[in-house]
C-alpha positions as CSV (number, residue, x, y, z in Angstrom):
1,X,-20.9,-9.5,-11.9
2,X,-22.4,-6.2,-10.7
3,X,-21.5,-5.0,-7.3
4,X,-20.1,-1.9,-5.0
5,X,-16.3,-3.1,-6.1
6,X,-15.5,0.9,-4.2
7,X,-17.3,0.0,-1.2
8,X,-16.1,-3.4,-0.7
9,X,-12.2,-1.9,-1.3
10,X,-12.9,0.8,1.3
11,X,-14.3,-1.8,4.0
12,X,-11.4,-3.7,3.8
13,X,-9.3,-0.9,4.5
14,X,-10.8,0.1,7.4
15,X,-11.2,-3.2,8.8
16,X,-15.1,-2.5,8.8
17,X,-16.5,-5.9,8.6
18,X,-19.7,-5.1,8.6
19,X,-19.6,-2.8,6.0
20,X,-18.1,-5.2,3.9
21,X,-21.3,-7.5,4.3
22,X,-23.5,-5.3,1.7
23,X,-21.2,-5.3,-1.3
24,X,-20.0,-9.6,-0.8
25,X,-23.6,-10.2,-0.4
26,X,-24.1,-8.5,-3.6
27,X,-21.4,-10.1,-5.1
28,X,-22.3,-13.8,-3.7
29,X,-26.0,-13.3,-5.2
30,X,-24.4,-12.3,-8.6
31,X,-22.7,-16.0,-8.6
32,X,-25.9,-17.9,-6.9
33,X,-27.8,-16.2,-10.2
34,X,-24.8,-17.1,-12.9
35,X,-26.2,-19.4,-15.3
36,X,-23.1,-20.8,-16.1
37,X,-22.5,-22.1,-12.7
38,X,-26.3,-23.7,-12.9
39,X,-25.0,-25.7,-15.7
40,X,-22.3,-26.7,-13.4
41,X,-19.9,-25.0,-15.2
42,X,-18.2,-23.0,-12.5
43,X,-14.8,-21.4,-15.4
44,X,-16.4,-18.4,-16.7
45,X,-16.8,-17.0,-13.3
46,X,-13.7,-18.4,-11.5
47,X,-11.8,-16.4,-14.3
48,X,-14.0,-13.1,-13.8
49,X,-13.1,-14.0,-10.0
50,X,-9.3,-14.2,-10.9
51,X,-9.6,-11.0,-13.0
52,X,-11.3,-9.0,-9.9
53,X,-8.2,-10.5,-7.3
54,X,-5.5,-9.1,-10.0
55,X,-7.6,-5.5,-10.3
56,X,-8.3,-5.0,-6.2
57,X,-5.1,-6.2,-5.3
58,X,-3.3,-4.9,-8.2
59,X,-1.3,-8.1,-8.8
60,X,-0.1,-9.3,-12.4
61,X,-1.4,-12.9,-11.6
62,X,-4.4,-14.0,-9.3
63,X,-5.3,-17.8,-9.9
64,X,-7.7,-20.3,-8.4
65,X,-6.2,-23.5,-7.4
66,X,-7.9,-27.0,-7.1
67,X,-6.7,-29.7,-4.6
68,X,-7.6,-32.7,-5.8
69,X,-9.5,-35.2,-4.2
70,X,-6.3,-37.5,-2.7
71,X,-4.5,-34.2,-1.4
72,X,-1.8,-34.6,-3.2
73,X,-1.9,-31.7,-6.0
74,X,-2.9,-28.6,-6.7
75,X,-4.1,-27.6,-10.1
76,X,-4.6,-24.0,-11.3
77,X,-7.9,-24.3,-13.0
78,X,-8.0,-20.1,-14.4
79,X,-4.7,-18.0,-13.5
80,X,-5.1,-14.3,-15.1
81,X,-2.5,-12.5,-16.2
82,X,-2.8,-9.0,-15.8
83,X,-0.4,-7.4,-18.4
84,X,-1.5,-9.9,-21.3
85,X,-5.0,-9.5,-20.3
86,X,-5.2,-13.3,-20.8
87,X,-6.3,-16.4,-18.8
88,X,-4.8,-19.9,-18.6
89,X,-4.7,-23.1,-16.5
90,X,-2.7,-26.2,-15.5
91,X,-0.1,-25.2,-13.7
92,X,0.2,-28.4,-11.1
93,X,2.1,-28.1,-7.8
94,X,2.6,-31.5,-6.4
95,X,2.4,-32.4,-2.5
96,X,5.5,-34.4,-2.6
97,X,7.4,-31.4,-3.8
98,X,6.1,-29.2,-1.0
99,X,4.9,-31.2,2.1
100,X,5.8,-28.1,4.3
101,X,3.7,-25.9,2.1
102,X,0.8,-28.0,1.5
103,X,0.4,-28.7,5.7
104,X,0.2,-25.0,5.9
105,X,-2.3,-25.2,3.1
106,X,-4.5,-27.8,5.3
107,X,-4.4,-25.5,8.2
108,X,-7.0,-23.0,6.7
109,X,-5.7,-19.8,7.0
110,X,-4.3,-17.2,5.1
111,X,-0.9,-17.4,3.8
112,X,0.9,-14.0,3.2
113,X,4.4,-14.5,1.6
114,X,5.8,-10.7,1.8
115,X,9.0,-12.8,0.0
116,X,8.2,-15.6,-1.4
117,X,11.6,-16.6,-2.2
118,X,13.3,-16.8,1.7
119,X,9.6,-17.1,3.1
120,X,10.2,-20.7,5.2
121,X,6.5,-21.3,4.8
122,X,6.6,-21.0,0.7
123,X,10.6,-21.6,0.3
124,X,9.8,-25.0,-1.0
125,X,8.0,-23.2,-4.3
126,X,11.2,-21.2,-4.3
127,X,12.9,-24.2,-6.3
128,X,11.0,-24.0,-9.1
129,X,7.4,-22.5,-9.3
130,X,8.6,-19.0,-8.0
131,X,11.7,-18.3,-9.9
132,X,9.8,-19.6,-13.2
133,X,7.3,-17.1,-13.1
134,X,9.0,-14.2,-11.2
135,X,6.9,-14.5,-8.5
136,X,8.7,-12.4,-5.4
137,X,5.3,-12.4,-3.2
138,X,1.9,-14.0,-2.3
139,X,-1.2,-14.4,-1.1
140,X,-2.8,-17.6,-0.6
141,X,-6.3,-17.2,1.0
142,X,-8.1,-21.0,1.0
143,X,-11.8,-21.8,-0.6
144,X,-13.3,-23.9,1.8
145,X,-16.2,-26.3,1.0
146,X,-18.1,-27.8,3.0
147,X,-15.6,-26.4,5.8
148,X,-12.7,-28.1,4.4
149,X,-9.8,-26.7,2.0
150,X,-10.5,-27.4,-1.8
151,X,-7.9,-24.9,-2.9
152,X,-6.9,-21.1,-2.9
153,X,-7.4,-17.7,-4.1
154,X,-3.6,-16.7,-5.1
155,X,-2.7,-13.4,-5.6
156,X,1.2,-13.1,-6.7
157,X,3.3,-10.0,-7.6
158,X,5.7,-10.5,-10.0
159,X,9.1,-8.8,-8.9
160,X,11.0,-8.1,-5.7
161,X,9.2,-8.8,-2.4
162,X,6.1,-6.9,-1.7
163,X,4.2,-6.2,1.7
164,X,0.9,-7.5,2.2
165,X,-1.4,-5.4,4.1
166,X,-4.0,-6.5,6.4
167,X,-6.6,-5.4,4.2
168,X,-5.6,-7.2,1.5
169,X,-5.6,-10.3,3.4
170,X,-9.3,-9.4,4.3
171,X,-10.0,-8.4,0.6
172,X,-8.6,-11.9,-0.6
173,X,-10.2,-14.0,2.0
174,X,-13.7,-12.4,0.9
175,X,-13.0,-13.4,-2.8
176,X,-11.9,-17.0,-1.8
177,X,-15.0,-17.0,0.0
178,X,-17.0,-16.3,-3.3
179,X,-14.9,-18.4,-5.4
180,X,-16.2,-21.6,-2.7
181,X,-19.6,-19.9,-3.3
182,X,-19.3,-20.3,-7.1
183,X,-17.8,-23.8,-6.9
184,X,-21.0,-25.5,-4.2
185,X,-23.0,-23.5,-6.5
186,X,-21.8,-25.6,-9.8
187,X,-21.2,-28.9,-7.8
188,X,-25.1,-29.1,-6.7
189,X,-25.5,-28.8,-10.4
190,X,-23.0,-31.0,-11.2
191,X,-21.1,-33.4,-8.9
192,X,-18.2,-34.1,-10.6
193,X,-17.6,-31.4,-12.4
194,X,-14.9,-30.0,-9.8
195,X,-13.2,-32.7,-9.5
196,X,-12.9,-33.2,-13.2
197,X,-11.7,-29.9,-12.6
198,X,-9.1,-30.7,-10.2
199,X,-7.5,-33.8,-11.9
């Protein structure tokens, strides 16, 4: 996926908006054009999606997550991992083990867990999810569909707690944005491939 990766960066930081229109639209036409996601086979570019998350926000894991179509999971359909240079997938995260989390999730917006660990919005993942991984902070920005949440764009730092700038809110929320891109793009092309997806 060719696009102005600098420019896009460089928007975010400055909280220039509109000159973060130029390089997502350039991105977002990449996807619409992915013949993959014609096929409706929306993986190959969720994990080049994943890869960009880890590189921008320089994060050892950035995943896309599924809810499924009761609400009552998410599923990690393509988490990369930065130091292996690998991708996997999975990963489930059940509602009734984190009904505080997963109303946030509903809510729409952005979730920036500077620690993850004593964060009361993320504390639930904290029993297991968190500590099994090493996770100490992250960023859940939703994919909406059709204006509702189907999942998130994480980005999470393995180690202590780290501080999540405003930019890198901005700069996850515009990935998210062209991960829901990528998965309309592949539903129109096949239905029920996302939810197949999704469990």
């Amino acid at each position: 996926m060719l696009f102005d990766e600098e420019n896009l960066v460089a928007a975010a930081r400055a909280g220039d908006f509109r000159r973060m229109l130029e390089p997502q639209a350039q991105l977002t036409e990449a996807i619409r054009n992915n013949e993959s996601l014609r096929e409706g086979e929306p993986r190959a570019v969720l994990g080049q999606l994943t890869e960009l998350t880890s590189r921008l926000l320089n994060v050892a894991r950035a995943g896309v997550w599924a809810l499924d179509e009761e609400l009552t999971k998410l599923t990690c359909v393509d988490l990369f991992y930065a130091t292996e240079g690998r991708h996997g997938s999975g990963t489930v995260i059940s509602r009734a083990d984190a009904p505080a989390y997963f109303k946030l999730l509903f809510e729409g917006s952005v979730l920036a867990a500077n620690d993850a660990r004593t964060d009361t919005r993320t504390d639930e993942l904290a029993r297991t999810y968190l500590p099994a991984f090493g996770v100490g902070a992250l960023l859940d920005c939703p994919i909406l569909i059709d204006r509702r949440v189907a999942g998130v764009l994480r980005a999470e730092h393995v180690g202590e707690a780290r501080r999540w700038e405003g930019w890198e809110r901005l700069l996850g929320s515009s990935i998210a944005a062209c991960a829901g891109v990528a998965v309309e793009v592949a539903r129109s092309s096949a239905a029920a491939r996302w939810r197949r997806l999704a469990g």
